[in-house]
C-alpha positions as CSV (number, residue, x, y, z in Angstrom):
1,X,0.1,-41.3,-2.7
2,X,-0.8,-38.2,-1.0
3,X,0.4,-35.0,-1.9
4,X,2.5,-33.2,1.5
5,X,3.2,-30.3,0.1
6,X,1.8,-27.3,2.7
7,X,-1.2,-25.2,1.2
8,X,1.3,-22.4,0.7
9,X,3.6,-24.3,-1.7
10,X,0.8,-26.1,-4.1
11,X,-1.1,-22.2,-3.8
12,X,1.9,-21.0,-5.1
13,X,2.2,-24.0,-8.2
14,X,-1.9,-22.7,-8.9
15,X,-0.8,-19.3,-9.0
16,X,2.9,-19.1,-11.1
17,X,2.8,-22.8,-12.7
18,X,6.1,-23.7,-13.6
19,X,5.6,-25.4,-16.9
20,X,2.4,-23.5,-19.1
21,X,-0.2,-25.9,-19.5
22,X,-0.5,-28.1,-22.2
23,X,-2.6,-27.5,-25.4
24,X,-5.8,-29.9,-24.9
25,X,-6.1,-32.6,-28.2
26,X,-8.6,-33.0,-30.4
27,X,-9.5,-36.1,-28.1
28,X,-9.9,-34.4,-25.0
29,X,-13.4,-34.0,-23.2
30,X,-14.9,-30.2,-23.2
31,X,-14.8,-28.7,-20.1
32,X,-18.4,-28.5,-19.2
33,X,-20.0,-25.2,-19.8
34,X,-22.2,-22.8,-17.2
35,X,-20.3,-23.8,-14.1
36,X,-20.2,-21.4,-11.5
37,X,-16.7,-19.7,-11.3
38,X,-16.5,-18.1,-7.2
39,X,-15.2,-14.7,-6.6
40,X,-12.1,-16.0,-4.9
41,X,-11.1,-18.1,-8.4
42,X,-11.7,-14.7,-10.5
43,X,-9.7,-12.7,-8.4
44,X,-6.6,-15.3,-8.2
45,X,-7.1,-15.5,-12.2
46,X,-7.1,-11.8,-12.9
47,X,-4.0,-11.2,-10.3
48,X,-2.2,-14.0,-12.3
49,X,-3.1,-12.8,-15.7
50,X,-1.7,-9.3,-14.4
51,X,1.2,-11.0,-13.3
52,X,2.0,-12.8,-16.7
53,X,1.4,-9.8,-18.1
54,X,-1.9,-10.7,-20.2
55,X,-3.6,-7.8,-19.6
56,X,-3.6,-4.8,-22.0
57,X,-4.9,-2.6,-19.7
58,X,-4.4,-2.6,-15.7
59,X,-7.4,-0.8,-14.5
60,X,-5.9,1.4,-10.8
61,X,-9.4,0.1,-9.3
62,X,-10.5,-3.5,-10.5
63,X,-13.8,-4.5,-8.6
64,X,-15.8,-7.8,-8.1
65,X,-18.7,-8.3,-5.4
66,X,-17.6,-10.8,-3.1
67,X,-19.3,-12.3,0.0
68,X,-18.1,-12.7,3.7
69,X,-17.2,-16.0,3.6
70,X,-15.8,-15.7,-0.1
71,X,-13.3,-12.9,1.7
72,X,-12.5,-15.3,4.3
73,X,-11.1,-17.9,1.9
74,X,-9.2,-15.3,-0.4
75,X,-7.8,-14.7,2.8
76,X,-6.6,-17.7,3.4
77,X,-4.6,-18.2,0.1
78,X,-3.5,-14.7,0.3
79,X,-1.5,-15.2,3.5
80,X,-0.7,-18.9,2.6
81,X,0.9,-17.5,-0.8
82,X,2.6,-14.4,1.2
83,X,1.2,-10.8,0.3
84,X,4.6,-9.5,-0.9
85,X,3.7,-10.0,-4.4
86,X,0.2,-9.3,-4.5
87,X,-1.4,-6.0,-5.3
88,X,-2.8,-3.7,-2.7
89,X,-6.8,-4.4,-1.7
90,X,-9.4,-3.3,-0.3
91,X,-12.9,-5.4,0.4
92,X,-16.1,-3.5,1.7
93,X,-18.3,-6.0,4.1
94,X,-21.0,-3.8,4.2
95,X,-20.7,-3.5,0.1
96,X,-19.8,-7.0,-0.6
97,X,-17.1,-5.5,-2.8
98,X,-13.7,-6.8,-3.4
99,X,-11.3,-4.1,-4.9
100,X,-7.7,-4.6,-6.8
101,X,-5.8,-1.7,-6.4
102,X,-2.8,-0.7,-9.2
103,X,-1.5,2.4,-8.0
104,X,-0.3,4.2,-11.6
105,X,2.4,6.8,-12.0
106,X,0.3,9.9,-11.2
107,X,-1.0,7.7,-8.1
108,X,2.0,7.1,-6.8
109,X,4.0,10.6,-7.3
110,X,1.1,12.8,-5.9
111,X,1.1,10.3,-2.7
112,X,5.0,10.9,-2.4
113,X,4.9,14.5,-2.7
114,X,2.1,14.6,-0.3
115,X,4.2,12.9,2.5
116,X,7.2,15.7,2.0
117,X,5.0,18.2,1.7
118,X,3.4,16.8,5.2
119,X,7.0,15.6,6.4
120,X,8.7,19.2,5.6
121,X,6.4,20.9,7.8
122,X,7.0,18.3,10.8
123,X,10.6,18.8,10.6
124,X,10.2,22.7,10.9
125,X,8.4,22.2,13.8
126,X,10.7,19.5,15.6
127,X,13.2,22.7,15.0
128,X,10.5,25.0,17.0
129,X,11.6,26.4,20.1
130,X,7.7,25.2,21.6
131,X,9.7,22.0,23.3
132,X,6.0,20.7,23.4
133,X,5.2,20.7,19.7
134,X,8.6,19.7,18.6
135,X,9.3,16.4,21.3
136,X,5.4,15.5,19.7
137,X,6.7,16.2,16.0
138,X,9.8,14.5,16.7
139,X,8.0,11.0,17.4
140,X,5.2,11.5,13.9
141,X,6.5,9.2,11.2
142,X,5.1,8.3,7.8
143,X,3.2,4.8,8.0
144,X,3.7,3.8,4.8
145,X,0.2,2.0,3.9
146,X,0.2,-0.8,6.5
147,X,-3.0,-3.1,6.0
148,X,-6.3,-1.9,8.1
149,X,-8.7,-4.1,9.6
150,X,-11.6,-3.8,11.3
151,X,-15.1,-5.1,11.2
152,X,-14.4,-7.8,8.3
153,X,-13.0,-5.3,6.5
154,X,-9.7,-4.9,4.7
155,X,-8.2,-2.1,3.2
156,X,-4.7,-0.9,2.0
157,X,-4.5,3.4,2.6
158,X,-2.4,4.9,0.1
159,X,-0.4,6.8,2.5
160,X,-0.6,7.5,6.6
161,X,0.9,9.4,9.3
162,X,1.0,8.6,12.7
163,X,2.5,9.2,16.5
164,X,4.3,6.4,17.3
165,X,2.4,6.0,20.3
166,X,-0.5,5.9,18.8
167,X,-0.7,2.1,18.1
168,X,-2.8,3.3,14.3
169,X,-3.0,5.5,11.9
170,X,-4.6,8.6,12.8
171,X,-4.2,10.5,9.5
172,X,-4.7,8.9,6.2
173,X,-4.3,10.2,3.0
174,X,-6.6,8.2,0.0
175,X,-5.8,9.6,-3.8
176,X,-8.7,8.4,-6.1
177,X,-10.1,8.6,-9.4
178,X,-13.4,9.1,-11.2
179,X,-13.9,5.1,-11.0
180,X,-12.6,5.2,-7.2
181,X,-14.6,8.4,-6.0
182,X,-17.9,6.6,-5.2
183,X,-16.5,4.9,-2.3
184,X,-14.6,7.3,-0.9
185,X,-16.9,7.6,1.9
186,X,-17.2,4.2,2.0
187,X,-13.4,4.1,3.0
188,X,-13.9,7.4,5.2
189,X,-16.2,4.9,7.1
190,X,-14.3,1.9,7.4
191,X,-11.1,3.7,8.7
192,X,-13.1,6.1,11.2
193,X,-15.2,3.7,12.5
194,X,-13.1,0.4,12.7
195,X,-10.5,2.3,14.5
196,X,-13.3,3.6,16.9
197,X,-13.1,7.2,16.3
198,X,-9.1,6.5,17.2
199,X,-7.9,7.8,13.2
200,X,-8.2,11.6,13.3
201,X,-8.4,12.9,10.0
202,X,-8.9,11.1,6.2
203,X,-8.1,13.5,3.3
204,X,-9.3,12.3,-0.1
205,X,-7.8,13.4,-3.1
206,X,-10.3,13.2,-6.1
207,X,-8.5,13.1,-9.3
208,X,-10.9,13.2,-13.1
209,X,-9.1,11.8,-15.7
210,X,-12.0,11.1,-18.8
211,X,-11.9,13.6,-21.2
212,X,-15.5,14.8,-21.5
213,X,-15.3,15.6,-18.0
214,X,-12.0,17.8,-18.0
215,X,-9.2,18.0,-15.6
216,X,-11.3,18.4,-12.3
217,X,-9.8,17.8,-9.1
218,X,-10.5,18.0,-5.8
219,X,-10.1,17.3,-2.2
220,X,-12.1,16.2,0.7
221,X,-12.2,16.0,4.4
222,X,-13.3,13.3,7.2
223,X,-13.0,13.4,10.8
224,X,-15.0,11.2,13.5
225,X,-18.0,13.1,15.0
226,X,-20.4,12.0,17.7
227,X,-23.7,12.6,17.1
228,X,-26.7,11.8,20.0
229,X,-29.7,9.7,18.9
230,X,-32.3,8.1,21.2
231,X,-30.0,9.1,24.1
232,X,-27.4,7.6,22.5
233,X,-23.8,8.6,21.6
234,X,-23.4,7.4,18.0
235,X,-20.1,7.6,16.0
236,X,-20.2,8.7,12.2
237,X,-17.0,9.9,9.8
238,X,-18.2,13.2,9.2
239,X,-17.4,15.2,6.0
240,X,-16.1,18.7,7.4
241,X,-14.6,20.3,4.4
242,X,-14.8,19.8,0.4
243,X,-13.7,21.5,-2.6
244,X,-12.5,22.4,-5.9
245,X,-9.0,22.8,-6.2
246,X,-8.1,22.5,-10.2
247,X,-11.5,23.4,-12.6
248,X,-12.2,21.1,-15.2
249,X,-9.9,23.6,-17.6
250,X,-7.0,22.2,-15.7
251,X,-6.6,25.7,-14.0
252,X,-5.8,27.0,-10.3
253,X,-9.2,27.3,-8.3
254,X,-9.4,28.9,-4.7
255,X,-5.3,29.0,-4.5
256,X,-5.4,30.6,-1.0
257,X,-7.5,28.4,0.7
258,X,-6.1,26.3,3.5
259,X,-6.7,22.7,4.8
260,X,-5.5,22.6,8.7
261,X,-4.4,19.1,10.2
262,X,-3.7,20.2,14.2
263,X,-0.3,18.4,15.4
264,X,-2.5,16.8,17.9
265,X,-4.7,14.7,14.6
266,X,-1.3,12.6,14.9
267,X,-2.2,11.1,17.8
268,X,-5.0,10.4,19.9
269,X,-5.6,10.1,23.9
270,X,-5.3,8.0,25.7
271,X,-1.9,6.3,24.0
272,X,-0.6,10.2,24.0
273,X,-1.3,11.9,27.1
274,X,-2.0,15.6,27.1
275,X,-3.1,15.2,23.8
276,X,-5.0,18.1,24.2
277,X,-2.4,20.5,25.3
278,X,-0.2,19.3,21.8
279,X,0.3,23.2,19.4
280,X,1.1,23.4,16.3
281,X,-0.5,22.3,13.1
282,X,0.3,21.2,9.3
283,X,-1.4,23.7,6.7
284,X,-1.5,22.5,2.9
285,X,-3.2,25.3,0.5
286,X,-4.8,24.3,-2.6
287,X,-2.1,25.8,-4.5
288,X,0.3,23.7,-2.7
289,X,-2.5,20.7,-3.9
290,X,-2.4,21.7,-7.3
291,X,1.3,22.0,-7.8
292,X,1.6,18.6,-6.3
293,X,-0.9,17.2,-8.9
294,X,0.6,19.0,-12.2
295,X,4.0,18.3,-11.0
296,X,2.9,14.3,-10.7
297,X,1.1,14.2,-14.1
298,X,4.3,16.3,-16.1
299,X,6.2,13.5,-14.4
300,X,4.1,10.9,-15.7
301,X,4.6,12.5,-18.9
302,X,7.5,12.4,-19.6
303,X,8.1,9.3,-18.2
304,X,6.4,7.9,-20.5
305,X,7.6,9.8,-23.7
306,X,10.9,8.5,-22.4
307,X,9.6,4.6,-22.8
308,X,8.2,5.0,-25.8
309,X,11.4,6.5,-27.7
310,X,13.6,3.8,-25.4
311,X,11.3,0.9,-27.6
312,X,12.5,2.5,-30.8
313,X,16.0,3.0,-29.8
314,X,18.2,0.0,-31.6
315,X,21.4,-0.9,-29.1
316,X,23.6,-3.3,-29.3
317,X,24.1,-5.0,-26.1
318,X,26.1,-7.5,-24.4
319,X,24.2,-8.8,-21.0
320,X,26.2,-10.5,-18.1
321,X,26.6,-13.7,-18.0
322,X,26.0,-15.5,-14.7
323,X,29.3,-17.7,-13.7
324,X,28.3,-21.4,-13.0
325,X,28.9,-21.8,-9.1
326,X,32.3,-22.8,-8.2
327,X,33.0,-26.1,-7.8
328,X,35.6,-27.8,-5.0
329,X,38.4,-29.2,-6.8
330,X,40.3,-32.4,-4.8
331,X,42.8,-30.3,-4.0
332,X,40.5,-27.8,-2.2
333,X,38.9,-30.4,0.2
334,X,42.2,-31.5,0.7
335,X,43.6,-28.1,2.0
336,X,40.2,-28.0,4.1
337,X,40.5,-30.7,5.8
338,X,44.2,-30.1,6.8
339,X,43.1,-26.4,8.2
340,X,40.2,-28.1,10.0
341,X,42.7,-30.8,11.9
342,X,45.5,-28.0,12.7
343,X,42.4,-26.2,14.4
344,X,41.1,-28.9,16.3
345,X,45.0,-29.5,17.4
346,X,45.1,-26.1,18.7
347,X,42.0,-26.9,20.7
348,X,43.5,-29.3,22.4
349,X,46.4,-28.1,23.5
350,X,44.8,-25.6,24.9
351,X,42.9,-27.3,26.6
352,X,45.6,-29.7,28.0
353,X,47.4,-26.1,29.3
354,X,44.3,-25.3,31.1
355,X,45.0,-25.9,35.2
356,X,41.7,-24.7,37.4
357,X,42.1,-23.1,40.4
């Protein structure tokens, strides 16, 4: 008899079974040896030993090459499964890279103090008394890392600002690591030019956490930038600025320098008219950077001397207990149905009152 269940429902019974499998006997045929495992089965098998929790160590950038049509059909059970409880990705078509991306605690507080940094100047300016900058500032709003696709590729930004005019996101904010930093660029590219020049500005965030190489950090720059070759107008995400914010001592470098994102990098013309004429900018000094990042890591910190004394802690506890549901007695469906005839009676004599005109 033929299985009906929809792809979605037996992707799901391959990726959480309900039962574990069972132990194979003594009897059992060996699974033959040497056959080729694709890309798509490693990735569903090291997102499901993630999620079962059979991994010691969750690396923040997992990667695997993958073809084009190996993409297409992780696709395919990713949106059949629902990405709500997948991890972030990213794939490279040009790289034939697949990447898993577990954001970890310093990840993900640098990227949140980044937005209000970002935010708290917007707001400032909405309070301006240039009507211009502050009806434009009114109408930017965090993006929250929606998916990006262009070109066959796919990627994930860890955070993005936009216009909400603009139809994309036009500046996006990318925190990496020492395993993450070599494609960088790589994601420079694909946001630049898959949007078509239409995302402003990419700011990278290079953190170094391996211990021979100190606490290095710094901070890097794209914008889209035609260049002319045979005649030709050519687009390429152009590095404009780069530099050393925190020196491999962990201390302050070049505290007064300034990054500069224009009010108008929000947006882009022709969705926002007058583009152009839009004042105002966001200014973020590498003092401001490095506080973010020492702030996010003492966070980090603590959070996790927190856990650890929690596992040593001895409670005694007494967990809820979930009530059965409640079930209708005879004398309930009794009183039901009464209520349910007295209504319908009132119905009809409404209805006998009624007299059209």
């Amino acid at each position: 008899m033929a299985d009906k269940r929809t792809t979605a429902q037996l992707d799901r019974l391959a990726l959480y079974p309900a039962t574990p499998p069972e132990t194979a006997s003594p009897d059992s045929p060996t699974p033959s040896v040497g056959l080729p495992v694709s890309g798509v089965d490693k990735i569903i098998a090291e997102i499901r030993n993630r999620i079962c929790g059979r991994v010691e160590v969750e690396e923040e950038w997992w990667c695997i090459s993958l073809s084009r049509d190996e993409f297409k059909a992780f696709k395919a059970r990713f949106e059949a499964e629902g990405d709500y409880r997948w991890p972030k990705y990213d794939y490279f078509p040009q790289l034939a890279k697949f990447v898993l991306r577990m954001a970890g605690a310093v990840h993900e507080a640098v990227i949140g103090r980044f937005e209000r940094l970002v935010t708290r100047q917007l707001d400032i300016i909405e309070q301006s008394n240039d009507q211009v900058a502050a009806d434009f500032a009114r109408d930017v709003h965090v993006t929250r890392s929606p998916k990006t696709e262009s070109d066959g590729g796919s990627h994930y930004p860890d955070g993005s600002f936009a216009h909400e005019d603009a139809g994309v996101e036009c500046v996006i904010l990318e925190v990496s690591h020492s395993q993450q930093r070599q494609d960088l660029p790589f994601l420079a590219d694909e946001y630049i030019l898959g949007s078509n020049g239409r995302t402003q500005v990419v700011i990278g965030v290079d953190l170094e956490y391996r211990e021979e190489k100190g606490k290095e950090a710094r901070v890097t720059v794209w914008r889209p930038r035609y260049i002319e070759e045979d005649g030709e107008a050519v687009l390429e995400a152009a590095e404009t600025e780069t530099g050393i914010f925190r020196a491999v001592d962990g201390s302050l470098v070049d505290g007064e320098r300034i990054l500069r994102i224009g009010l108008k990098d929000f947006g882009y013309w022709p969705n926002c008219l007058r583009i152009d004429d839009i004042p105002g900018e966001i200014t973020i000094s590498f003092s401001q950077l490095y506080e973010i990042v020492e702030q996010a890591e003492a966070r980090a910190e603590r959070r996790d001397r927190e856990h650890r004394k929690m596992q040593h802690e001895n409670h005694l506890k007494r967990p809820r207990v979930r009530s059965p549901p409640q079930q209708l007695t005879e004398s309930d469906e009794e009183r039901f149905k009464a209520a349910e005839k007295k209504f319908k009676r009132q119905l009809d004599d409404q209805d006998s009152d009624y007299i059209p005109e």
